[in-house]
N, C-alpha and C positions, 0 to 999 in steps of 0.2 A: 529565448533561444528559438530560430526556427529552425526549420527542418533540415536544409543543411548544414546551418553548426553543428550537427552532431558528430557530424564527420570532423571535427578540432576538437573534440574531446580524448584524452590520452586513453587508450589502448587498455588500459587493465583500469578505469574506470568504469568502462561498461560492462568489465566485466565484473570488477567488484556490484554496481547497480544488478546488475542480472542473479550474484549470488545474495546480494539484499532482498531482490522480488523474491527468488526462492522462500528467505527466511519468511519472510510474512504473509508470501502465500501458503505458508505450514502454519503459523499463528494463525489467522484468518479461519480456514479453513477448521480449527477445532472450536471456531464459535458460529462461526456460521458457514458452514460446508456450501449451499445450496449458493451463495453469494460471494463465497471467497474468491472469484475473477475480479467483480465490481470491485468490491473494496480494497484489494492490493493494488486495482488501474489506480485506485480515486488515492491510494495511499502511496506507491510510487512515482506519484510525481511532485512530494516534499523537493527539497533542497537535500543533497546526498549527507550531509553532514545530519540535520535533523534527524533522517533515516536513520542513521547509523548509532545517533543517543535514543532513539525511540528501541533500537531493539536488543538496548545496553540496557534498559528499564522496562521488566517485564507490566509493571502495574501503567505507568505511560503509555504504554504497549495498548493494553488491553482497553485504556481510555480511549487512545484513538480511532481503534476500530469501532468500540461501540460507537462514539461520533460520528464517523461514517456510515454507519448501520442506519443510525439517527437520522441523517440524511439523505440514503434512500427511501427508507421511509416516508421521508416527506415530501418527499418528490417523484410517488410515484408507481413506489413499489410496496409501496402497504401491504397488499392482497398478498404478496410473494412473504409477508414474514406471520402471516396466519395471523 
């Protein structure tokens, strides 16, 4: 999708996406506080439906952030996780 598709996306999609970023940037945020912007950018940009079984399964949940943790880590931000 580029950047002006977003503008053909229906109306309470982005806002449903927007009330998704919320949820996971509250998840995120109680594992890793100092990083929780990163990992909700690097985790909202799933497929909306993904999103939405990811935060219907709290242990899924908690895999994928750690993944993404995983990931800056290794790309970067090592020193940032002590």
């Amino acid at each position: 999708m580029g950047i002006g598709d977003s503008a053909m996306l229906p109306e309470n999609c982005y806002k449903d996406k927007q009330e998704i970023g919320d949820k996971l940037f509250e998840s995120v945020t109680a594992l890793y506080p100092d990083h929780a912007d990163k990992i909700t950018g690097m985790l909202i940009e799933m497929d909306y439906d993904d999103l939405e079984k990811l935060l219907s399964d709290p242990t899924e949940l908690e895999n994928k952030i750690e993944e993404a943790a995983e990931f800056l880590k290794e790309t970067g931000l090592k020193q940032d996780f002590g």
